[in-house]
N, C-alpha and C positions, 0 to 999 in steps of 0.2 A: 684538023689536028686531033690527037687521040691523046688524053691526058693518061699520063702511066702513075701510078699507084705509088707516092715512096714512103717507107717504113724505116725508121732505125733508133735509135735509143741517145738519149749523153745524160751521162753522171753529171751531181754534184749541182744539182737546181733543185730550188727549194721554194716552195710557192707557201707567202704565209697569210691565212687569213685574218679579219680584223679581229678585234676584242670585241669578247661581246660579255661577260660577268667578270664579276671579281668572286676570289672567295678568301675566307681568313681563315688562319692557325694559329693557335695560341697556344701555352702550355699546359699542360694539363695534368695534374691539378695546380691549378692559380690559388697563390695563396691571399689571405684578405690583407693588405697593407702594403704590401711587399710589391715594389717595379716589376711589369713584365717587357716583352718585348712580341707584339705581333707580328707574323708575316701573310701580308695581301698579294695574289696572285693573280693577273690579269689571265683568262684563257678565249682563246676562239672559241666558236659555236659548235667544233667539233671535239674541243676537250683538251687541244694542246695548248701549250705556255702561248701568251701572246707577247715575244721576245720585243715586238715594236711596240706596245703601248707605253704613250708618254703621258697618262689623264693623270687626275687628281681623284682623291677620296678622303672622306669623310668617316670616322667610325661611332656606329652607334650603340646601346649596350642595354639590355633588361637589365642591366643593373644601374638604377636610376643614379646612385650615388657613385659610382666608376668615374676615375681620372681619365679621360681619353685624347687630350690635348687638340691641339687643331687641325686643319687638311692635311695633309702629305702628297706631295707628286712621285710618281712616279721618275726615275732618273733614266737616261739613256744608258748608261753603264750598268742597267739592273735590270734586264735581261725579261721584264713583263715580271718584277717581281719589287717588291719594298718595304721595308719595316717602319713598324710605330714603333718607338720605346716609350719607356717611363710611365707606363698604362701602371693603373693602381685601379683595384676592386677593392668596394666597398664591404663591409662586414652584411648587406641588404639582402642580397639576392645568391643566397646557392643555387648551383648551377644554370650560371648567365652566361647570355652568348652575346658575341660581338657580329656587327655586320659592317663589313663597308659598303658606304653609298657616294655615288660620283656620278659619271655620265654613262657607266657599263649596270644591267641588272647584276644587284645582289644575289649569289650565289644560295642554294640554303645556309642558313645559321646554325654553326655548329655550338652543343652546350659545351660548356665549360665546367666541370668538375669541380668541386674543391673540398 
């Protein structure tokens, strides 16, 4: 038997790889007392959204005195994406940064202005 060569194409497949960091965004400039709201973003190893991560994280802060409340999971309706609210920065630390930590490496720490 001679095996023949077959080629052809289909739309509309989408292959996603796992999550491999988080990274955060906050706003910028944070002011000292005043609620913020962060968003953490789960991505693959190749830099897109990871629309399937359902982990949890942790946020931490050079700002030793920062309100940053407890875990948050990730929800299936949030698309590799989730907010903290009600974050409060301390009067301590100009420009501090947030990271979240969970079971993905933390992304670099971006500063935080104020």
């Amino acid at each position: 038997d001679t095996v023949q060569p077959f080629t052809g194409t289909r739309t509309g497949i989408t292959v996603q790889a796992a999550a491999a960091a988080l990274q955060v965004a906050a706003p910028s400039p944070g002011f000292v007392g005043l609620p913020f709201t962060a968003t953490i973003t789960a991505f693959d190893a190749y830099g897109n959204q990871a629309v399937g991560y359902r982990g949890a994280f942790t946020l931490s802060s050079s700002d030793s005195g920062a309100a940053l409340g407890g875990p948050v999971n990730f929800s299936a309706g949030g698309q590799g994406g989730a907010t903290a609210s009600g974050l409060i920065w301390s009067a301590a630390s100009p420009g501090a940064t947030l990271t979240a930590t969970g079971d993905l490496a933390p992304l670099p720490a971006r500063p935080v202005s104020r």
